[in-house]
TITIRO-911238 format. One line per field, with one value per residue (C-alpha): residue number from 1; residue in three letters; y negated, x negated, z negated. Coordinates in nm, 3 decimals. Layout:
N
num: [NUM | ...]
residuo: [ALA | ...]
north: [Y | ...]
east: [X | ...]
up: [Z | ...]
! end
This chain:
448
num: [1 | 2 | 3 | 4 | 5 | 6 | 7 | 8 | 9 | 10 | 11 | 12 | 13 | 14 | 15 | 16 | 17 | 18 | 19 | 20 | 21 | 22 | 23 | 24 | 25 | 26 | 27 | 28 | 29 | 30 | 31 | 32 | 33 | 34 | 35 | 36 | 37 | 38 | 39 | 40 | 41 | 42 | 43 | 44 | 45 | 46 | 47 | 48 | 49 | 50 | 51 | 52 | 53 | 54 | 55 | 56 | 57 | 58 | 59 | 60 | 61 | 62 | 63 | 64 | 65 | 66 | 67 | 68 | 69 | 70 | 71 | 72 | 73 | 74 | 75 | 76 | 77 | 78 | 79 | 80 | 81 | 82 | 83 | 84 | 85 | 86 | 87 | 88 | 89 | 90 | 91 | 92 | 93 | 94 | 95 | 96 | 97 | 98 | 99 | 100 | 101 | 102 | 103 | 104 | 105 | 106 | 107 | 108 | 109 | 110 | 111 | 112 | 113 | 114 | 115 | 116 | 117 | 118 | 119 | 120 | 121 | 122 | 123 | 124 | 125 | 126 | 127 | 128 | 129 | 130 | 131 | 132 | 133 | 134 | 135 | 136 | 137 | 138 | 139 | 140 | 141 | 142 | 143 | 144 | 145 | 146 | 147 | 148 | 149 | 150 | 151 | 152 | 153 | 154 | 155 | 156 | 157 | 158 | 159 | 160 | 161 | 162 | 163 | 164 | 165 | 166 | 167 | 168 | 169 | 170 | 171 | 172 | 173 | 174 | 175 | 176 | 177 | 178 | 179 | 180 | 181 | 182 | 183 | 184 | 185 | 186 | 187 | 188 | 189 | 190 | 191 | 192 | 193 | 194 | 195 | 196 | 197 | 198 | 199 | 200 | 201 | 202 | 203 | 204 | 205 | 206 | 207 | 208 | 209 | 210 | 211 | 212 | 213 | 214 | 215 | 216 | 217 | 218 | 219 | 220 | 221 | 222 | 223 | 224 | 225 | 226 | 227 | 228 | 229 | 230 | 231 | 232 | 233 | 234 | 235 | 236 | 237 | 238 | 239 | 240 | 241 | 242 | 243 | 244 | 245 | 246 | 247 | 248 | 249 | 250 | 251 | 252 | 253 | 254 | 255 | 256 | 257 | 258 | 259 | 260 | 261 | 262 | 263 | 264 | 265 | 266 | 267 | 268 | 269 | 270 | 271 | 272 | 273 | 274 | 275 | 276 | 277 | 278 | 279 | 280 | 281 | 282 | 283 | 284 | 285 | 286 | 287 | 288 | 289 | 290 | 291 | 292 | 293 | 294 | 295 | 296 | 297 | 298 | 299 | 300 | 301 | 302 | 303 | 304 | 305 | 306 | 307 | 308 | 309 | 310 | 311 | 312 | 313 | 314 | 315 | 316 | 317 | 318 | 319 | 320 | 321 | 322 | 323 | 324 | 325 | 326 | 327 | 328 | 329 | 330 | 331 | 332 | 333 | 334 | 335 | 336 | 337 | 338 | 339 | 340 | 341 | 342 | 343 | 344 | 345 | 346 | 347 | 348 | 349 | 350 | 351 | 352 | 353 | 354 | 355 | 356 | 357 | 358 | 359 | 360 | 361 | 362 | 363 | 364 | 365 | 366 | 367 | 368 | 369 | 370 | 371 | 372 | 373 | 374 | 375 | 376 | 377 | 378 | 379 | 380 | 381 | 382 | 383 | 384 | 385 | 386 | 387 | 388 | 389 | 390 | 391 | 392 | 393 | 394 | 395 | 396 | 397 | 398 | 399 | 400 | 401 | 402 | 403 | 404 | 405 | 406 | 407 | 408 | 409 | 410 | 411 | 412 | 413 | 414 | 415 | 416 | 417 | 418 | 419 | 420 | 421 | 422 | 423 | 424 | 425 | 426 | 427 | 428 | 429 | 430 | 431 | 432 | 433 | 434 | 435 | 436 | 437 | 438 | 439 | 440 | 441 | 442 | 443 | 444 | 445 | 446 | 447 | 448]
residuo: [UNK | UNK | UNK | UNK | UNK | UNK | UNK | UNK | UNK | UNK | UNK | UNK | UNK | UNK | UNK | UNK | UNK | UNK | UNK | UNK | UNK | UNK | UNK | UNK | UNK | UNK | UNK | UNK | UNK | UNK | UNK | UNK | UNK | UNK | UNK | UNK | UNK | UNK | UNK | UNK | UNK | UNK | UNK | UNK | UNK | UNK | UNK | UNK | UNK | UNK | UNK | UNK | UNK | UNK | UNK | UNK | UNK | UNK | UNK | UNK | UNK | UNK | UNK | UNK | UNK | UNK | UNK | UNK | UNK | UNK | UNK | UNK | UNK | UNK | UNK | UNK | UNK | UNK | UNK | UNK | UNK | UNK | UNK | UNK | UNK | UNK | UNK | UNK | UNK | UNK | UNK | UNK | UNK | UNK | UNK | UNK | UNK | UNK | UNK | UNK | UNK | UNK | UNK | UNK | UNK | UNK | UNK | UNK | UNK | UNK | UNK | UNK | UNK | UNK | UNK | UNK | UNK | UNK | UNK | UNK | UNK | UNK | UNK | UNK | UNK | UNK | UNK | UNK | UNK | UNK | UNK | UNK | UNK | UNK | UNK | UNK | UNK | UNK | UNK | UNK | UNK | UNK | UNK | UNK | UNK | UNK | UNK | UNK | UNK | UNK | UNK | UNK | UNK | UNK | UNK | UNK | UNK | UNK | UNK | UNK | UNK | UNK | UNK | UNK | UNK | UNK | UNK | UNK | UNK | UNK | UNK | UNK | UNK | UNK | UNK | UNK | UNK | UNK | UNK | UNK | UNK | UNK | UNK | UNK | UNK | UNK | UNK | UNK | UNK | UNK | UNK | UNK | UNK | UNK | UNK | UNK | UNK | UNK | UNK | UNK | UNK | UNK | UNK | UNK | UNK | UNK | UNK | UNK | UNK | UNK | UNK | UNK | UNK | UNK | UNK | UNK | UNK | UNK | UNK | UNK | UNK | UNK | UNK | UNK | UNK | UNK | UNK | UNK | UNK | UNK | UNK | UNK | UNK | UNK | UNK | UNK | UNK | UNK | UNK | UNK | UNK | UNK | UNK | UNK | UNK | UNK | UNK | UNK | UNK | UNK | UNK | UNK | UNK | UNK | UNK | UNK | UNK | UNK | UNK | UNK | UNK | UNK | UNK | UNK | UNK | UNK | UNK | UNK | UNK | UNK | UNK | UNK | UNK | UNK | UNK | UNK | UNK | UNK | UNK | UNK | UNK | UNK | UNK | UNK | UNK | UNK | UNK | UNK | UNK | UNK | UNK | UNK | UNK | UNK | UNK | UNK | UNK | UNK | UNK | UNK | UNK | UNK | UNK | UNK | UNK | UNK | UNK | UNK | UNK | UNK | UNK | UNK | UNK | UNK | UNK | UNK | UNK | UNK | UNK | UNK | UNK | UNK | UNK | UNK | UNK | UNK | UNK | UNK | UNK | UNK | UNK | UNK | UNK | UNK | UNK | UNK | UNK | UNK | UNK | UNK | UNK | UNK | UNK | UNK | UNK | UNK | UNK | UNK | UNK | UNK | UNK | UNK | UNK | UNK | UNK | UNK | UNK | UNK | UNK | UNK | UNK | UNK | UNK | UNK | UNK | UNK | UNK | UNK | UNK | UNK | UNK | UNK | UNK | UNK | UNK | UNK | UNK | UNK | UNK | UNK | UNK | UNK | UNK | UNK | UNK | UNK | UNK | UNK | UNK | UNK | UNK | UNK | UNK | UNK | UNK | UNK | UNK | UNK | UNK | UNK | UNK | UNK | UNK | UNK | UNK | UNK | UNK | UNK | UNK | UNK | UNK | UNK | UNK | UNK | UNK | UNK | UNK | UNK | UNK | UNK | UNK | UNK | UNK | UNK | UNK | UNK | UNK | UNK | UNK | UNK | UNK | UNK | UNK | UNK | UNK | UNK | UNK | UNK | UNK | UNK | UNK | UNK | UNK | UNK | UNK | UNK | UNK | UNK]
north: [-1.570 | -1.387 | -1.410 | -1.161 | -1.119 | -0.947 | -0.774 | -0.656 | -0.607 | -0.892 | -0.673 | -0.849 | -0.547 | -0.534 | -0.882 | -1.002 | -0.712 | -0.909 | -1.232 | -1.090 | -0.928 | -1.253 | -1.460 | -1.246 | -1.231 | -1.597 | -1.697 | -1.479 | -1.734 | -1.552 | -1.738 | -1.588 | -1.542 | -1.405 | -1.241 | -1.065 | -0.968 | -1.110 | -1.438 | -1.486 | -1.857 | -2.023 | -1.783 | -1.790 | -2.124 | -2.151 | -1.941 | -2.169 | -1.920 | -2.008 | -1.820 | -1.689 | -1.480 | -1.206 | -1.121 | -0.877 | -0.464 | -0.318 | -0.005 | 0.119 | -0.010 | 0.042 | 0.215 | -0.091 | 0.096 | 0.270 | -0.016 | -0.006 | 0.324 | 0.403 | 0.786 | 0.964 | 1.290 | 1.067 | 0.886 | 1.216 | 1.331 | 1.028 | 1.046 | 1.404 | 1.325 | 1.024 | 1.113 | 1.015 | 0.676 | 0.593 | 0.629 | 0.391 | 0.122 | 0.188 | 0.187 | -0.153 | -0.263 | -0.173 | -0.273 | -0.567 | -0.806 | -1.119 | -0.915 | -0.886 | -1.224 | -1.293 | -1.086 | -1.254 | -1.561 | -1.563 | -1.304 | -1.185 | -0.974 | -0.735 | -0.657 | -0.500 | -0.338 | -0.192 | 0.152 | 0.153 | -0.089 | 0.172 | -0.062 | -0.338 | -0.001 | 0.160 | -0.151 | -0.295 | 0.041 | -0.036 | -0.397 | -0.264 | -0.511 | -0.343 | -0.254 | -0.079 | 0.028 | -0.025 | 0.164 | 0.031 | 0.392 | 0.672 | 0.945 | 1.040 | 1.325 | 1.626 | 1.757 | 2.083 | 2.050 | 1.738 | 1.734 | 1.539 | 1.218 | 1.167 | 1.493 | 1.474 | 1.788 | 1.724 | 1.919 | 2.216 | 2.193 | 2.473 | 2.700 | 2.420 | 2.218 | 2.566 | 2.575 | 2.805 | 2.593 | 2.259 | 2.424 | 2.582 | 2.209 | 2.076 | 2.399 | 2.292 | 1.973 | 2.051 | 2.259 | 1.994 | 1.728 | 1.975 | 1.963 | 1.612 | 1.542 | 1.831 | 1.711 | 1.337 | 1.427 | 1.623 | 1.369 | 1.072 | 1.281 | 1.193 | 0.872 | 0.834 | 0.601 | 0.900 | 1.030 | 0.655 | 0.612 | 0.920 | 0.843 | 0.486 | 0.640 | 0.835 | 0.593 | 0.345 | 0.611 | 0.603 | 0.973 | 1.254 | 1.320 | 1.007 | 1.108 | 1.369 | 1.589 | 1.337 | 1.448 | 1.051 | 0.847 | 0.743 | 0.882 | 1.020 | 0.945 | 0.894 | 1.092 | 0.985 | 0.568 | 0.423 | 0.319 | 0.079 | 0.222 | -0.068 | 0.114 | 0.242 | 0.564 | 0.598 | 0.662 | 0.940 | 1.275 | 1.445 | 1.599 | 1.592 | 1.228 | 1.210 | 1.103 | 0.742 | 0.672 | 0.400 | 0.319 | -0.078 | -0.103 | -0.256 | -0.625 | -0.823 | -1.205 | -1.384 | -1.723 | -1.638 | -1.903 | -1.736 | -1.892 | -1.973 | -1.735 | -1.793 | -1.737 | -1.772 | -1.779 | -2.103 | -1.997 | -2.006 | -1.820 | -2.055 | -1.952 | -1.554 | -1.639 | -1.882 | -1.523 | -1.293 | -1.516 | -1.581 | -1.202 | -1.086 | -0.880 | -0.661 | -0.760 | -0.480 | -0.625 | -0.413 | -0.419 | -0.191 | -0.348 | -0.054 | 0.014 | -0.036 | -0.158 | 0.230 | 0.284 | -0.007 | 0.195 | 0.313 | -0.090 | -0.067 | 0.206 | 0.027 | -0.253 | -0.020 | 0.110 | -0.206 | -0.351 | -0.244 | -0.323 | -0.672 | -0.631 | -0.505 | -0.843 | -0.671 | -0.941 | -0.795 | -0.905 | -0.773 | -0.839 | -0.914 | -0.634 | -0.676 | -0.964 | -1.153 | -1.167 | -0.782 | -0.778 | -0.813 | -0.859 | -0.891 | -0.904 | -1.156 | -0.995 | -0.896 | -1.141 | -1.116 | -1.290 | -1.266 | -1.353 | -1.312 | -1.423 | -1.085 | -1.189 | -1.466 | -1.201 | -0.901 | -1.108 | -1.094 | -0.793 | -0.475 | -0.260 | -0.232 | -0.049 | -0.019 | 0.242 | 0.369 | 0.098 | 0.100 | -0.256 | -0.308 | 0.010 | -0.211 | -0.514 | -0.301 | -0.214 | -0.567 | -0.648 | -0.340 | -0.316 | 0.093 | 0.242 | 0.405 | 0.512 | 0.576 | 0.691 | 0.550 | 0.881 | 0.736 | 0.679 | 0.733 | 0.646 | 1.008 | 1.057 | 0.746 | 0.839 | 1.166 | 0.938 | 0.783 | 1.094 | 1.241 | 0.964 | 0.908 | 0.538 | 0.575 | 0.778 | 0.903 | 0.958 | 1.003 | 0.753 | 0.986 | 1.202 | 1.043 | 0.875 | 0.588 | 0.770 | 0.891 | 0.569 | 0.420 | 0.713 | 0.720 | 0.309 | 0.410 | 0.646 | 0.402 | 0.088 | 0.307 | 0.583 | 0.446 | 0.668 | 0.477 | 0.133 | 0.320 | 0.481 | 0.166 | -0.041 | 0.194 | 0.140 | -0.217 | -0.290 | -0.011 | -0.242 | -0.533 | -0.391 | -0.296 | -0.693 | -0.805 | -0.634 | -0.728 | -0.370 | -0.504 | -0.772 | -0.506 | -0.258 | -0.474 | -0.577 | -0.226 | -0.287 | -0.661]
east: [-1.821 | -1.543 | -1.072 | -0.958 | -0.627 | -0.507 | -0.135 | 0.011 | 0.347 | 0.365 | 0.426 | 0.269 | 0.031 | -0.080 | -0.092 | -0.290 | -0.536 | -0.569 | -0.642 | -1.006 | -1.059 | -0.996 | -1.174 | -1.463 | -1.452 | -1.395 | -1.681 | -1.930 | -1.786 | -1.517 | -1.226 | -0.890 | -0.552 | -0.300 | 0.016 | 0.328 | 0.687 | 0.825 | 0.807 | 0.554 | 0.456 | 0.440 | 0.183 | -0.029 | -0.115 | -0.155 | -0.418 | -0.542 | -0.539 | -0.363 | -0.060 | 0.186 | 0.515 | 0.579 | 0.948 | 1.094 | 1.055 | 1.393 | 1.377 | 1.741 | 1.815 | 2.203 | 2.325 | 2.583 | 2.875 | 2.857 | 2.942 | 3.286 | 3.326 | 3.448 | 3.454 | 3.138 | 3.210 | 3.280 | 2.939 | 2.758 | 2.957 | 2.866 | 2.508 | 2.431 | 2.639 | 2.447 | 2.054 | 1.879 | 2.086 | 2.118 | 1.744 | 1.637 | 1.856 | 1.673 | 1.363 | 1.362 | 1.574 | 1.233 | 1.027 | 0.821 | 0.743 | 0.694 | 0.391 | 0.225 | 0.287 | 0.135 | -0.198 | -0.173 | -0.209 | -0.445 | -0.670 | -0.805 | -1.181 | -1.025 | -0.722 | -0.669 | -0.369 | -0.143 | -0.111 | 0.240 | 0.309 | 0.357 | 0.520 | 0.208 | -0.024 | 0.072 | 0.123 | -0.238 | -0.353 | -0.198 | -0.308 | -0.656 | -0.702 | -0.989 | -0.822 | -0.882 | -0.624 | -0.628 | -0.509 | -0.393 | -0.364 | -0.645 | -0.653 | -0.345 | -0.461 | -0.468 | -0.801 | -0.959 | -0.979 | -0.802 | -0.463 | -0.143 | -0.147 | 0.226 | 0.143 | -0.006 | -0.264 | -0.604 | -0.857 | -1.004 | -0.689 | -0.481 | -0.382 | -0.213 | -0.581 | -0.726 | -0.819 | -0.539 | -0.255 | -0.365 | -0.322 | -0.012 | 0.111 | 0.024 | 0.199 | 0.546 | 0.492 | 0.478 | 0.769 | 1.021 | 0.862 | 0.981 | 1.309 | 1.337 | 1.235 | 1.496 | 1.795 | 1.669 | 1.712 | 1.971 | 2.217 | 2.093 | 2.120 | 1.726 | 1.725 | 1.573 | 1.245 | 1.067 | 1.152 | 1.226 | 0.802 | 0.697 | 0.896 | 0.760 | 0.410 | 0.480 | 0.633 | 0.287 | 0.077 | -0.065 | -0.289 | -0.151 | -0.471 | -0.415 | -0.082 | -0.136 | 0.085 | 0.221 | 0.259 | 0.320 | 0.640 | 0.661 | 0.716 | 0.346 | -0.029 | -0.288 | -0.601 | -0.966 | -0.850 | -1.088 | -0.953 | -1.031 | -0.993 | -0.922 | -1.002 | -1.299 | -1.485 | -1.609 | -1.246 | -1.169 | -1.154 | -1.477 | -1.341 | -1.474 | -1.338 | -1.112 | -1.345 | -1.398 | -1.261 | -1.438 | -1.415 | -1.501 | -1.381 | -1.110 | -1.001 | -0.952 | -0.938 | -1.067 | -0.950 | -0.631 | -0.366 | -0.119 | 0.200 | 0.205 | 0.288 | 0.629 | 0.886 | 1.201 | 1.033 | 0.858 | 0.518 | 0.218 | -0.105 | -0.230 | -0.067 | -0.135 | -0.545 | -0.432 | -0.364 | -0.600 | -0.920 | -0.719 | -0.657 | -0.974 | -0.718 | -0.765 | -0.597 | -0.330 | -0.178 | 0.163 | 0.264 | 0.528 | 0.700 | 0.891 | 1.050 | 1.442 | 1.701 | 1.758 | 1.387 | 1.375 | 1.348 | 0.981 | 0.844 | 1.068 | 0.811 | 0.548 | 0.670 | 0.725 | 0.343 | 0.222 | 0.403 | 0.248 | -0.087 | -0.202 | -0.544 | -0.416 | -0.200 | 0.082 | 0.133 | 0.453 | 0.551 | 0.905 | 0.910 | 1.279 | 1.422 | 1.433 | 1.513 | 1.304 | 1.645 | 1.643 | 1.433 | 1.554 | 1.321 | 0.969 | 0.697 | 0.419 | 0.198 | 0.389 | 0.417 | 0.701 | 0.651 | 0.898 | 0.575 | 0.233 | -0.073 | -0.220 | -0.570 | -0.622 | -0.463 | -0.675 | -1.011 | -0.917 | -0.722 | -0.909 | -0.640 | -0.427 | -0.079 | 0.009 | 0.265 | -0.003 | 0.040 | -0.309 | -0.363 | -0.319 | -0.613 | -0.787 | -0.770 | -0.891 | -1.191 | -1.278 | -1.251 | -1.352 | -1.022 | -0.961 | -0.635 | -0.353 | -0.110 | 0.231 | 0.360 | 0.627 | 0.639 | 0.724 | 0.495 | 0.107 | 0.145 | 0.091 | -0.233 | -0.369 | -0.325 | -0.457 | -0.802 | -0.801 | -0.792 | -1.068 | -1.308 | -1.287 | -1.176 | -0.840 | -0.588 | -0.239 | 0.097 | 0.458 | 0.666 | 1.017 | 0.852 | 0.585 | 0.742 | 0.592 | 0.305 | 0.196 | 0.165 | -0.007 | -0.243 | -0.346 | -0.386 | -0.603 | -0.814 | -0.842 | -0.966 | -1.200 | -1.346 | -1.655 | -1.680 | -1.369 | -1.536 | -1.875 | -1.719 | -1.481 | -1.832 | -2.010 | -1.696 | -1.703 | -2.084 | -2.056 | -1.755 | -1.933 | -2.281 | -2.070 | -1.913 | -2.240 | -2.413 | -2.145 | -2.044 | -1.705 | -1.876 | -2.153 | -1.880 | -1.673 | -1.913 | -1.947 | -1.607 | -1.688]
up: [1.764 | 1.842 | 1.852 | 1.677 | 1.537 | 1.225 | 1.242 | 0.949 | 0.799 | 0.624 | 0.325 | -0.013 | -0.092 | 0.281 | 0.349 | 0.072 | 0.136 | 0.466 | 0.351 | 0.200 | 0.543 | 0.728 | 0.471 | 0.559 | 0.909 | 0.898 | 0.688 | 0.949 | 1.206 | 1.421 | 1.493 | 1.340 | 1.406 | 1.163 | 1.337 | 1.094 | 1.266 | 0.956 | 0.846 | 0.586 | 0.703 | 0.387 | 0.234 | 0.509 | 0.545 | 0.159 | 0.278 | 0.559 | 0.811 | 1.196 | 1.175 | 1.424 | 1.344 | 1.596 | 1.692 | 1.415 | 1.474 | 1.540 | 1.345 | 1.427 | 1.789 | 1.850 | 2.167 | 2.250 | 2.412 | 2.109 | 1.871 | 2.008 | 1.980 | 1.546 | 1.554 | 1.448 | 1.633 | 1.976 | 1.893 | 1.899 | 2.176 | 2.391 | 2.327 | 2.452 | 2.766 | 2.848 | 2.663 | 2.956 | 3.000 | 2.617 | 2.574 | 2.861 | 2.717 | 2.368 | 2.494 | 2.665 | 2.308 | 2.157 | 2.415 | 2.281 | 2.527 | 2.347 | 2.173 | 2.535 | 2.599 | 2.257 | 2.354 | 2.739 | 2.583 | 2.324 | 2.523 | 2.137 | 2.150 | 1.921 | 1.737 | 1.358 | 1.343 | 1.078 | 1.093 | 1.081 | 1.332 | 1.584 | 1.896 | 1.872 | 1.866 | 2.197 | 2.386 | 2.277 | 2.400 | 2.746 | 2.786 | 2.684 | 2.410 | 2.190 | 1.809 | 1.521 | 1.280 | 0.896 | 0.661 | 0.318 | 0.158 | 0.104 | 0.346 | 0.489 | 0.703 | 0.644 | 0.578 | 0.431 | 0.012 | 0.046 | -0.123 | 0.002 | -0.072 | -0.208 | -0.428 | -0.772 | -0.762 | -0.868 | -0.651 | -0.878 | -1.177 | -1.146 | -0.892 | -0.680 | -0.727 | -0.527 | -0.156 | -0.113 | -0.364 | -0.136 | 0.192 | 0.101 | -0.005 | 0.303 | 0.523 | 0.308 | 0.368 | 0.721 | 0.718 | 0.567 | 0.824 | 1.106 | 0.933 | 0.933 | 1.266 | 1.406 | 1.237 | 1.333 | 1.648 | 1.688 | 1.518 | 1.710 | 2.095 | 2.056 | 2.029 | 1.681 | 1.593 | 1.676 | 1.956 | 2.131 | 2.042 | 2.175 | 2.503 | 2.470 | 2.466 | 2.692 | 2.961 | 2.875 | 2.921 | 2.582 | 2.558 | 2.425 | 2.239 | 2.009 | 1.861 | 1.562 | 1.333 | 1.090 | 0.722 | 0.586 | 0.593 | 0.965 | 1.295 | 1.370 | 1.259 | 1.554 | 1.542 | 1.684 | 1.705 | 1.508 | 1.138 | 0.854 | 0.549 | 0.325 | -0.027 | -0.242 | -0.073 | -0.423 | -0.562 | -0.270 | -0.340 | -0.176 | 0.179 | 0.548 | 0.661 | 0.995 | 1.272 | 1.320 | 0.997 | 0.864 | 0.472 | 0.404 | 0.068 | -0.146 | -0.027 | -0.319 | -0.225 | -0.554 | -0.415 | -0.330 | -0.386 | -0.650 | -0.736 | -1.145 | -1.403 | -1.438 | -1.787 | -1.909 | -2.238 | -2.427 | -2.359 | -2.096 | -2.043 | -2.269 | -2.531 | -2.477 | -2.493 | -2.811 | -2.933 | -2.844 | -2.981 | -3.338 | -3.321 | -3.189 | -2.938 | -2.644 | -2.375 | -2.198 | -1.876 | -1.740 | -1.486 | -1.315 | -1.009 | -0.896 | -1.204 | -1.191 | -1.427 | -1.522 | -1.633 | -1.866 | -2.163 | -1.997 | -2.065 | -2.434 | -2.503 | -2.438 | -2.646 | -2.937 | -2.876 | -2.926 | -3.191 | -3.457 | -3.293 | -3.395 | -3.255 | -2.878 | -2.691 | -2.448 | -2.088 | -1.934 | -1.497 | -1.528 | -1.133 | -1.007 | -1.126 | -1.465 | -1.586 | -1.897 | -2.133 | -2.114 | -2.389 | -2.738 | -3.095 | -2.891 | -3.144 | -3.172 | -2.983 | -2.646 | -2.379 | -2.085 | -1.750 | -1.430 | -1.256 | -1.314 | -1.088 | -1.099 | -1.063 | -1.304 | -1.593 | -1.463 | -1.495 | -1.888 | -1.903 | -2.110 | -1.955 | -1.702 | -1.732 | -1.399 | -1.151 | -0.935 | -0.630 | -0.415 | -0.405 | -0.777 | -0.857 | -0.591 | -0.770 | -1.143 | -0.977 | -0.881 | -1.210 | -1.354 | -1.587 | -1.673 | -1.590 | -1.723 | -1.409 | -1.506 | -1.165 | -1.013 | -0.832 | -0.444 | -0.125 | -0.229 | -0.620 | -0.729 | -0.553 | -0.618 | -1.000 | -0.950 | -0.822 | -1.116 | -1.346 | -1.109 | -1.151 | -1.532 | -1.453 | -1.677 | -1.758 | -1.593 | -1.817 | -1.726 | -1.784 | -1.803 | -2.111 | -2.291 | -2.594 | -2.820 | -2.984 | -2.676 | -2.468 | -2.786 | -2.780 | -2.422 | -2.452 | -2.774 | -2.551 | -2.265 | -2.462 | -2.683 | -2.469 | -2.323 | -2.034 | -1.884 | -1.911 | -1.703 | -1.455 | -1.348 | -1.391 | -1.146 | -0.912 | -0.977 | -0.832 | -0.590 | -0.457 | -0.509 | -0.291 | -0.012 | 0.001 | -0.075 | 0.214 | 0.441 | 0.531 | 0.699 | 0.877 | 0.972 | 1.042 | 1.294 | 1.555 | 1.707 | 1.800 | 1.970]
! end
């Protein structure tokens, strides 16, 4: 048996992805430790896993003379007199010691480690405190034939879907990531999150070697640390994977301990399934949590698809930004949450209406529910739609020009078209052999 602890965010999407790795680990007797720098407690123990909150990331450390000082031009000024003395009081701003003396004292076998917890991963690289990194998204290296994540190109469609057309992407990206980092710098007298890590790496003696070009959100990627790729292999686009990059599936915890579905309205799950037997009804679950107010006329679409549907029952999780009483003249068959446990609707749902998030396509698969992806169009949403499209597991739209007959078509297409329901099948047991054969559990000693 061995400690090991599991960092993440503490981000929902990340955090319950966790829970399934834990549970796992758990259950093949290790002892474990969860760890967030933001307090996420509650949800935790709900859980039953030991929890301990780590002191919060300071993304934007301020210089403090400069807090005195009002005039933007005599800010700049100020930091390109003093670079080498404004970045040494950063750097021990961002320095985290209570995270060694959190390692010091519980002396963990092995740490996982969000990827984007960039502090926690140079300093368990000093203490030399075996990790491995995991990685919530698909690949986010670049990689010959493999398009940018954040971009919506389709390997083989189109001239940008070409060798060439994905290589090009990737040299622009590359370009505007050059841009960003210069004027980062050069308006902060480097001392921006970037260049305060790289001279934290650098004063820790963290190897060069590690820290790669970084084409994501984020200061840098790392290159050669071993990774956990928490998502379906299956669902990648085929390319020559990163070395030790290790895909163990999706993490769907079946057990976990969802808050109920929560309404404004008169009405309960109970009610919905009341309506789908007496209607013999599919069942289309949407759910669009980065929608704002402004796109609210995107979900009155989808209402208007469905209206006229009797045999097709619409569940809506407005989320918290838009509220239930935004809705006016719902029919009979269209159902509006402000909450919705995601799992207990998916295990009924025929479809799944959702914006492209990676944990939600995660949570289709494991209950083999085709997609239709209406993009929310930020972080990896766009090429996690693009996946979908690829592998024939559902369909991708645009929520700023399809119009009602369109949504009601592509739903059509998705609940009818057979080859949808296969391919998210073959995902679906391919998913399940991998948790079945313990391919995490198998995956994780070499690292003990």
């Amino acid at each position: 048996m061995a400690k090991i602890v599991c960092i993440t965010s503490g981000l929902t999407g990340i955090l319950n992805a966790s829970f399934e790795l834990m549970d796992r680990l758990k259950s093949d007797g290790h002892q474990i430790i969860c760890a967030t720098p933001w307090d996420v407690s509650e949800k935790v123990k709900r859980q039953g896993f030991e929890y301990e909150k780590l002191p919060p990331i300071d993304f934007a450390p301020v210089l403090v003379e400069q807090k005195r000082v009002r005039s933007n031009w005599k800010k700049l000024l100020d930091r390109y007199k003093n670079i080498s003395a404004n970045r040494n009081q950063l750097l021990k701003q961002i320095y985290p010691s209570k995270y060694i003396d959190f390692l010091n004292r519980h002396q963990p076998d092995l740490v996982l480690l969000d990827i984007e917890l960039h502090e926690y991963i140079i300093m368990t690289q000093k203490e030399q405190v075996s990790f491995v990194l995991l990685n919530q998204f698909f690949s986010i290296w670049r990689r010959p034939k493999l398009p940018y994540l954040k971009s919506a190109i389709i390997p083989g469609q189109g001239w940008k879907g070409s060798d060439f057309g994905i290589w090009l992407t990737w040299m622009q990206v590359k370009f505007r990531r050059w841009l960003q980092f210069g004027k980062q710098k050069l308006k902060s007298g480097f001392t921006d999150r970037r260049s305060l890590l790289l001279a934290l790496a650098k004063q820790q003696g963290f190897p060069k070697k590690y820290i790669g070009e970084n084409y994501w959100p984020g200061p840098f990627l790392y290159d050669e640390l071993p990774v956990f790729n928490l998502v379906s292999e299956e669902l990648e686009f085929p390319h020559n994977k990163r070395v030790n990059s290790f895909y163990v599936g999706p993490m769907v915890n079946n057990q976990r301990k969802d808050l109920a579905a929560q309404t404004m309205n008169n009405y309960s799950f109970v009610d919905v399934f009341e309506y789908v037997e007496a209607n013999q009804a599919k069942v289309i679950y949407c759910s669009i949590s980065t929608l704002k107010q402004g796109d609210l006329s995107f979900l009155n679409k989808v209402i208007d698809a469905v209206r006229i549907m009797k045999n097709w029952t619409l569940v809506i999780s407005t989320g918290k930004l838009i509220k239930e009483s935004a809705f006016i003249d719902l029919p009979d068959n269209v159902f509006t949450f402000s909450f919705c446990p995601q799992l207990e609707i998916l295990s009924k749902a025929d479809c799944s209406i959702n914006h492209g998030g990676v944990h939600t396509i995660n949570e289709c698969i494991n209950f083999g529910v085709p997609m239709l992806v209406y993009s929310g169009k930020k972080s990896d949403q766009n090429g996690n739609a693009t996946r979908v499209v690829f592998h024939e597991v559902g369909l991708m739209g645009d929520k700023d020009d399809d119009g009602v007959e369109e949504i009601r078509k592509k739903i059509d297409r998705v609940l009818s078209k057979e080859i949808y329901k296969k391919k998210i099948q073959e995902l679906k047991e391919a998913y399940l052999r991998d948790k079945d054969s313990k391919l995490l559990e198998k995956t994780i000693r070499s690292f003990l």
